[in-house]
DOKOL-649263 format. One line per 8 residues: number of its first residue (from 0); their letters; for each residue x, y, z of C-alpha. Coordinates in Angstrom, 3 decimals. Example, Ala and Ser with C-alpha at 12.3 -4.5 7.8 and 13.67 -1.06 7.14 Angstrom:
BEGIN
0 = as = 12.300 -4.500 7.800; 13.670 -1.060 7.140
//
This chain:
BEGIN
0 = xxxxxxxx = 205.739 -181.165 7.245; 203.244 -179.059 5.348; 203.044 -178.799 1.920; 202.812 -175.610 0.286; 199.738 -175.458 -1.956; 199.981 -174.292 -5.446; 197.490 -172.555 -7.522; 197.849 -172.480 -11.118
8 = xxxxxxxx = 197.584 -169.662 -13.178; 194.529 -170.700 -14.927; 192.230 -170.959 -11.325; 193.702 -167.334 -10.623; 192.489 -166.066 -13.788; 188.989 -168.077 -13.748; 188.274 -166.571 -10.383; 188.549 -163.123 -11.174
16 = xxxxxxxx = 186.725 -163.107 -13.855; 183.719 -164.604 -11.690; 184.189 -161.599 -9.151; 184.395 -158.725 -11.832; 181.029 -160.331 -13.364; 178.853 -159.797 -10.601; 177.937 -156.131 -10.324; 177.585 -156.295 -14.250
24 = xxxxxxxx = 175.182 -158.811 -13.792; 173.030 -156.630 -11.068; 172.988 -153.468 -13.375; 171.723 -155.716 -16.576; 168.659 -157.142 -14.405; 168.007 -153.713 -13.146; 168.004 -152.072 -16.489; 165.454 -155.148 -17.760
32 = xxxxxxxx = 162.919 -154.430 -14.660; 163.016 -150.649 -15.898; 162.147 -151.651 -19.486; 159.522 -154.077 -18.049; 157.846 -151.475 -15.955; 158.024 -149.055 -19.141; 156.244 -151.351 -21.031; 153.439 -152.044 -18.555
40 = xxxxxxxx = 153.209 -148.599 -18.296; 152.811 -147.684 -21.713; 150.276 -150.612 -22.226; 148.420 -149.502 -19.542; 148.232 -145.423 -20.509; 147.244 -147.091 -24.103; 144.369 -149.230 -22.160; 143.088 -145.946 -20.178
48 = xxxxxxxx = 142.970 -144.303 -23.409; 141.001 -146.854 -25.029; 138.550 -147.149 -22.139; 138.202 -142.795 -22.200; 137.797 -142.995 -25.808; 135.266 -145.752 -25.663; 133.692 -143.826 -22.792; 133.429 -140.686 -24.841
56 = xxxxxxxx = 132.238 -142.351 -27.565; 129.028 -144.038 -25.800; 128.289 -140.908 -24.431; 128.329 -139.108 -28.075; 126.495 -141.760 -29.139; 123.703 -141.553 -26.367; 123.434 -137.837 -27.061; 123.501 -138.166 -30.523
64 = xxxxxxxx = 120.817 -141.483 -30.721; 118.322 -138.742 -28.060; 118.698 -136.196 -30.606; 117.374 -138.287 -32.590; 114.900 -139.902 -30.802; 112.845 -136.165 -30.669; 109.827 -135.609 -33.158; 109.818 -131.944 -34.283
72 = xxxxxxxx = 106.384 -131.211 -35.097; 104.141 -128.199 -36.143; 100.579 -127.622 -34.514; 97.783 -125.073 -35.318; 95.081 -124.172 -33.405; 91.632 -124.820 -34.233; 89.527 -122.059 -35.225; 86.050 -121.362 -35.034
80 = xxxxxxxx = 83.420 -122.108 -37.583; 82.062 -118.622 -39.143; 80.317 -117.670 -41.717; 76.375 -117.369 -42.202; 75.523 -120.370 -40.198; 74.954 -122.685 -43.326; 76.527 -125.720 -44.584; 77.244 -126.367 -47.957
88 = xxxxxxxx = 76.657 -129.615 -49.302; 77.842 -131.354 -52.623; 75.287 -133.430 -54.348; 74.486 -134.554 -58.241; 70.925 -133.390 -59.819; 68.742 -136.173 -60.732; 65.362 -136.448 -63.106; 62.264 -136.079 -61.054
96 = xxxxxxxx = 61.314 -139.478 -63.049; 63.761 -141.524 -64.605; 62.978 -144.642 -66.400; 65.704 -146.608 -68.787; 63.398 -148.531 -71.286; 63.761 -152.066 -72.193; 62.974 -154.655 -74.548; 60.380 -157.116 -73.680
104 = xxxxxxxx = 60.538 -158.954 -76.682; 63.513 -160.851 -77.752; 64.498 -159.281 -81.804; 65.991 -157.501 -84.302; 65.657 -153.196 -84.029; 63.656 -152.381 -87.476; 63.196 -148.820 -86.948; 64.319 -146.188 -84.290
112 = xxxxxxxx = 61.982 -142.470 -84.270; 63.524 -140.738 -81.138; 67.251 -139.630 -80.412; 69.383 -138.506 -77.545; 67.443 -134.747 -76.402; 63.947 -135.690 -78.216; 61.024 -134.003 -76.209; 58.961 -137.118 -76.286
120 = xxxxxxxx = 55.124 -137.482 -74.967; 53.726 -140.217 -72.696; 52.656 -143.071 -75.275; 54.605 -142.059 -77.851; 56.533 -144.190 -80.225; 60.632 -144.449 -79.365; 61.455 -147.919 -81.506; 60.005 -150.989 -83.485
128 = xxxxxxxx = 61.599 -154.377 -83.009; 61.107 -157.068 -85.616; 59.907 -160.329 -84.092; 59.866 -163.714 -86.332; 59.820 -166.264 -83.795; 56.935 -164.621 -81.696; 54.980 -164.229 -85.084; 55.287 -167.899 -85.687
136 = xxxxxxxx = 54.649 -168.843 -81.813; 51.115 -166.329 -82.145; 50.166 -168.277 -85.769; 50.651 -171.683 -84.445; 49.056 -170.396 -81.247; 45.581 -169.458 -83.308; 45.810 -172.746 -85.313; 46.103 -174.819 -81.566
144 = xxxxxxxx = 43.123 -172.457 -80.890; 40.985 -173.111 -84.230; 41.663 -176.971 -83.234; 40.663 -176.624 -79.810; 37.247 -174.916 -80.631; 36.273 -177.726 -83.663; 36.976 -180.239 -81.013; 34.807 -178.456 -78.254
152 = xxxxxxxx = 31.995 -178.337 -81.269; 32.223 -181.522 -81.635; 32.031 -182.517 -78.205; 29.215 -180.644 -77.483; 27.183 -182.339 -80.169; 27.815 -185.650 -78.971; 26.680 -184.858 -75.393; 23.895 -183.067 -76.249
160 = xxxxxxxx = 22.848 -186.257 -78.548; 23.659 -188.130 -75.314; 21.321 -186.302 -73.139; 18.341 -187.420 -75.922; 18.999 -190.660 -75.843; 19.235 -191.373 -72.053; 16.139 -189.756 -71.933; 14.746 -192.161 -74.110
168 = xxxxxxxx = 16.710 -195.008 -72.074; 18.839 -195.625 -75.545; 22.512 -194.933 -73.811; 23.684 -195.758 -70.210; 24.596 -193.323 -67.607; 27.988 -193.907 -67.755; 27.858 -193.381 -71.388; 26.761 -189.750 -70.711
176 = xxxxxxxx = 29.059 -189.200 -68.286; 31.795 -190.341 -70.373; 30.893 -187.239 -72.918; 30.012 -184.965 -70.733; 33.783 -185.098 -69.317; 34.873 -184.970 -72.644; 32.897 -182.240 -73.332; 33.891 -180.219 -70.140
184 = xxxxxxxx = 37.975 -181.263 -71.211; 37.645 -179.295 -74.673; 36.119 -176.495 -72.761; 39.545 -176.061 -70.524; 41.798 -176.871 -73.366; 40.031 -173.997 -75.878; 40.069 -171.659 -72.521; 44.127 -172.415 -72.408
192 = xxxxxxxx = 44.582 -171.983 -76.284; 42.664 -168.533 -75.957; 45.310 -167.677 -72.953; 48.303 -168.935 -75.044; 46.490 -166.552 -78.093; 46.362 -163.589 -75.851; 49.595 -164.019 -74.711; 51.278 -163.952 -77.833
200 = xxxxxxxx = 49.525 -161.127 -78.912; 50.567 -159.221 -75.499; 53.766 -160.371 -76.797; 53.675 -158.940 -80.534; 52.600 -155.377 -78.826; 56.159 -155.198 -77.506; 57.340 -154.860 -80.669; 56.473 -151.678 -80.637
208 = xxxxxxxx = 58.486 -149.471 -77.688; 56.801 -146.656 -76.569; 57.761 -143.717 -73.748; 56.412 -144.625 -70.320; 56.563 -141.164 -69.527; 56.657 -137.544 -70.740; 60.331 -136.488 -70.907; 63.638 -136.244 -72.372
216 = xxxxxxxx = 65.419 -138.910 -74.398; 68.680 -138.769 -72.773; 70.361 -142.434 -73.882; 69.840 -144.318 -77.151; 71.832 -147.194 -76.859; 70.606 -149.326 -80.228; 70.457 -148.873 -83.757; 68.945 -150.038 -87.109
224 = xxxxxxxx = 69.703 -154.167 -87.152; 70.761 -154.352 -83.259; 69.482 -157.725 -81.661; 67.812 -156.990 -78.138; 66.470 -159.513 -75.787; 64.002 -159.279 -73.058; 63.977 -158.457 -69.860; 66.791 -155.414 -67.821
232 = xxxxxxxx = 69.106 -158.285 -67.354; 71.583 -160.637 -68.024; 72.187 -160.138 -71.794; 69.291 -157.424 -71.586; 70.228 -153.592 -71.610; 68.460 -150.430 -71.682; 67.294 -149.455 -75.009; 66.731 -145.127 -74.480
240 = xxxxxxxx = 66.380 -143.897 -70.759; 64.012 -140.791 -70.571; 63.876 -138.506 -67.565; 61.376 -135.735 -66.225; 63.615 -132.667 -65.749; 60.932 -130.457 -64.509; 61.398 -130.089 -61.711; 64.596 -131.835 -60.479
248 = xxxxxxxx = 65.446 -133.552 -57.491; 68.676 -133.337 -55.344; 69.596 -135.326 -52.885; 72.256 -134.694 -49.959; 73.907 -136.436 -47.265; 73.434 -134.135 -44.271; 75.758 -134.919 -41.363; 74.370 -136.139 -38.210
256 = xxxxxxxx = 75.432 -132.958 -36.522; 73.249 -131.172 -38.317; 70.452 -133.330 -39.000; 67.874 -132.475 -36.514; 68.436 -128.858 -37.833; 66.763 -130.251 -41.529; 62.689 -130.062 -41.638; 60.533 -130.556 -44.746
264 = xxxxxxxx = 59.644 -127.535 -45.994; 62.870 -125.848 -45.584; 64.747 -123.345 -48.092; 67.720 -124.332 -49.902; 70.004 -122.355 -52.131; 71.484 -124.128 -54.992; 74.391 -123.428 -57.095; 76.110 -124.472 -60.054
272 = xxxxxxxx = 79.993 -123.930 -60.396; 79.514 -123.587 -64.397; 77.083 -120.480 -63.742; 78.536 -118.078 -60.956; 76.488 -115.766 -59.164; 73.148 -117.513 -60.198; 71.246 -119.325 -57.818; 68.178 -121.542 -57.894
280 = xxxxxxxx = 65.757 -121.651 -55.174; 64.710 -125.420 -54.200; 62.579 -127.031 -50.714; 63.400 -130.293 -49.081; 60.487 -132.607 -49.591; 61.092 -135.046 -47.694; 64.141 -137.049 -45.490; 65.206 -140.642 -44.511
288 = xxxxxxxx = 64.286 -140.448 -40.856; 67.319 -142.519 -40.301; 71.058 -142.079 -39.840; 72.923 -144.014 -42.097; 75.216 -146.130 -39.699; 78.375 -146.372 -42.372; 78.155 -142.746 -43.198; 76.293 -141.439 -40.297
296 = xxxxxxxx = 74.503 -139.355 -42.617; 70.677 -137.863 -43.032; 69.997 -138.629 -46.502; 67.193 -135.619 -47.405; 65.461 -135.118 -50.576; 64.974 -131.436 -52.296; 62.691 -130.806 -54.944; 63.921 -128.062 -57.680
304 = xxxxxxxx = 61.706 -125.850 -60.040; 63.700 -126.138 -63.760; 61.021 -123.927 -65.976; 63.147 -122.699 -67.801; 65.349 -125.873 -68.217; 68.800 -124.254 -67.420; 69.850 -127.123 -65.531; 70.533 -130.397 -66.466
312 = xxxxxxxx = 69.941 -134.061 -64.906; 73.203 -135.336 -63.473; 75.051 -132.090 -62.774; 77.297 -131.898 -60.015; 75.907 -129.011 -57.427; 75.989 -126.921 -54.116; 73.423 -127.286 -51.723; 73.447 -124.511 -48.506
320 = xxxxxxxx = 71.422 -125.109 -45.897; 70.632 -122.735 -42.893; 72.058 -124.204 -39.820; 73.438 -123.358 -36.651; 77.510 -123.581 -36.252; 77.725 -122.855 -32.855; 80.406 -124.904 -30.605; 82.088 -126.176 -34.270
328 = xxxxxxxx = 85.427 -125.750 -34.992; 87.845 -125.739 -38.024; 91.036 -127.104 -38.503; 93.212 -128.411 -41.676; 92.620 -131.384 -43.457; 96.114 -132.512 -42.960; 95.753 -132.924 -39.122; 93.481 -135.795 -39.416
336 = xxxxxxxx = 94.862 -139.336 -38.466; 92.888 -142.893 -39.246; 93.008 -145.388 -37.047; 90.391 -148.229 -36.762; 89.092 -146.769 -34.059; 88.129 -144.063 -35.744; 89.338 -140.371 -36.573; 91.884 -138.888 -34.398
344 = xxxxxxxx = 93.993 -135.642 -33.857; 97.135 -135.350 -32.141; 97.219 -132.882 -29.398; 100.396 -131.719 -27.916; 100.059 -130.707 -24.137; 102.227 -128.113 -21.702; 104.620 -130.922 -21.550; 105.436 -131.595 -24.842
352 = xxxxxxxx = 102.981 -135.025 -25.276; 100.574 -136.247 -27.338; 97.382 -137.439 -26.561; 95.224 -138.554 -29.418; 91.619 -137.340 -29.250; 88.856 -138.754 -30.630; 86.999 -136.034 -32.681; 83.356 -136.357 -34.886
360 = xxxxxxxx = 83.604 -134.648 -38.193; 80.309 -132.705 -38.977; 81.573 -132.315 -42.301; 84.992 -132.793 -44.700; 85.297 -129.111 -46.270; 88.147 -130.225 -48.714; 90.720 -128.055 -46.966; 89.474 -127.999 -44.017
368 = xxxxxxxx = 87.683 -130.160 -41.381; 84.469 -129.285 -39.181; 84.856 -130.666 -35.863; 81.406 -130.797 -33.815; 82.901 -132.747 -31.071; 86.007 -134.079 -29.002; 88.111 -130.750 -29.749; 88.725 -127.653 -27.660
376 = xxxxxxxx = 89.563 -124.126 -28.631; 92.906 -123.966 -27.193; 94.366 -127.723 -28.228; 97.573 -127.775 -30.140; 97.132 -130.166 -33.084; 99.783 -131.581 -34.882; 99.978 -130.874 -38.783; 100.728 -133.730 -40.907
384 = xxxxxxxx = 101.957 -136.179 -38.253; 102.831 -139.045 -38.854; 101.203 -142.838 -38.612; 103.781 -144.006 -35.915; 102.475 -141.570 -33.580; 101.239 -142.623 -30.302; 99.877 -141.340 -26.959; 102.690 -140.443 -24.687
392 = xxxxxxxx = 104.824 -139.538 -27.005; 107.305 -136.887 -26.740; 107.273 -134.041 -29.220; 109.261 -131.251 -29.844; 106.848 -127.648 -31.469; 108.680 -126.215 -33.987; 107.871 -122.606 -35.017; 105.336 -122.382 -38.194
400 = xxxxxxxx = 107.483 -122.005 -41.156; 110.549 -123.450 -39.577; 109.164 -127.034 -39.454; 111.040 -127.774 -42.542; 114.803 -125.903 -40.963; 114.191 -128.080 -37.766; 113.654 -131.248 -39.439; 116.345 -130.491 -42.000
408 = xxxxxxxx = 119.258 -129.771 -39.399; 117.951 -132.983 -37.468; 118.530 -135.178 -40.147; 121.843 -133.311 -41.042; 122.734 -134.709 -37.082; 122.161 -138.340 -38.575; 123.820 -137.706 -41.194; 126.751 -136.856 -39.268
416 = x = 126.695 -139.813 -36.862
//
């Protein structure tokens, strides 16, 4: 007999709970899968934007760091030398003689008779030193002498007495020998004391200082109760310096471009920038015959008439000499880059680079530069560029007179970045 089976109330009500909570359960995982792909999603937009940005950004900054990267420079063209065909040369007037005078006695200065501008004559009296010790030295010197003489005297008495008696048998031969060197000592020692005399006396002259040559006083460096010494160095220094002034001579450093154009004899117009529209007519006398390797300069010497004595030793001139410019060209002064190779100039070709060239300058013109060699008449050269730049590089030509614009709106892109 079966038995009926009873369920209690409480496994009625436990199981259908369990059966309502199932398709709860389904919708709540759903719902977190959605909010799981939302994040992803959003994490990954917010990724793709970072990379774009990033993207975008590298790319600014590539544009911006080529901007950058470009020179703007100016150039000029070179320009062909003109003129009259002659060069002008600085160079500094000079005495035809000039002699600075010096003490050859060591003293005290007792008198001075010529100053600074004195038209003085060869011979003439300048200065009078007073000199104790050598007065001393030259009394002592003819007392020595005195001594030296009595003693010759004497020595030639005995020897001639000597030469009697041998001949009478009455000394021996070495005796006479004996005085006879004796006598031939005190001949050499009165010959020295008459040197040491002479020199002295030599030496007491120089107390008097007198012009070497005819000229103009044009230093006095002493005075009453100066002490000098002897000799043009160490503590010695120049008492006066005189100088010939007629004529003058002028020396210039020709450059080698234009040195085989120079021959003695030639005419050369100087001028003075204190008197304008005066020039004085001078010849070159003579040249170096060499090229001065540091300078790479003819060093040539022109002798000036100065009659009537308008100008003056040591003024700063203008030397023109007739030469031929052909083939030489001109550019600024600021174009001109040193490198230990020597002097260049950036050139900028059809493409935008620069080459440097080497150039020979035939001569600096303040302003402007001669070029005799490694320039052409159609280059592009660079105006004030810079020491960083190299062959190869790339340029960008700017306009004359909006250099400055260029340069300034470039570094307003820095600025920016």
């Amino acid at each position: 007999m079966n038995e009926p089976h009873h369920h209690s109330s409480l496994d009625i009500a436990v199981g259908g709970e369990q059966g309502m909570d199932l398709p709860g359960r389904a919708q709540a995982g759903k719902r977190a899968r959605v909010a799981v792909i939302i994040v992803a999603l959003l994490l990954a937009a917010g990724a793709a934007r970072t990379i774009v940005s990033n993207v975008m950004n590298a790319h600014h900054l590539a544009d911006v760091t080529k901007q950058n990267a470009k020179q703007y420079v100016s150039v000029v063209q070179p320009v062909a030398a003109g003129g009259d065909g002659r060069i002008a040369l600085p160079g500094t007037l000079r005495g035809y003689v000039e002699a600075p005078i010096y003490s050859r006695a060591n003293g005290y200065v007792l008198k001075w008779y010529a100053d600074i501008g004195a038209h003085v004559q060869q011979g003439q009296l300048l200065a009078e030193i007073d000199t104790p010790e050598i007065d001393q030295e030259l009394a002592q010197a003819q007392a020595q002498r005195d001594q030296s003489a009595s003693t010759l005297a004497l020595a030639k008495t005995s020897f001639d007495r000597a030469q009697q008696l041998r001949q009478r048998d009455a000394v021996s031969q070495q005796e006479l020998d004996d005085r006879q060197g004796a006598y031939n000592q005190d001949v050499a020692n009165l010959a020295a004391a008459d040197a040491n005399v002479r020199r002295l006396q030599q030496m007491k002259s120089f107390q008097r200082i007198v012009a070497p040559i005819t000229g103009v006083i044009t230093q006095r460096n002493v005075d009453i109760g100066d002490l000098v010494n002897a000799g043009n160095g160490g503590a010695g220094r120049a008492l006066f310096a005189i100088a010939q002034s007629d004529p003058l001579r002028l020396y210039l450093d020709v450059p080698q471009t234009y040195a085989q154009q120079v021959a003695v004899g030639q005419h050369v117009s100087v001028t003075e920038q204190e008197m304008p529209g005066v020039t004085f007519d001078g010849t070159v006398t003579r040249t170096s015959q060499a090229i001065d390797v540091a300078t790479r300069t003819l060093q040539v010497e022109i002798t000036l008439p100065n009659h009537d004595g308008r100008l003056l030793p040591g003024a700063y001139v203008q030397a023109a000499l007739q030469t031929d410019s052909k083939g030489v060209l001109t550019v600024p002064g600021n174009t001109l880059l040193f490198r230990a190779e020597g002097p260049r100039l950036a050139v900028v070709d059809a493409q935008g680079k620069v080459k440097l060239k080497p150039v020979e300058i035939a001569q600096d013109l303040g302003q402007t530069l001669a070029i005799s060699r490694g320039l052409d008449p159609g280059d592009r050269v660079v105006l004030n560029p810079s020491d960083s730049i190299a062959d190869g590089d790339s340029v960008v030509v700017v306009a004359p007179g909006k250099g400055g614009a260029a340069a300034a709106g470039h570094a307003g892109a820095r600025g920016a970045t």
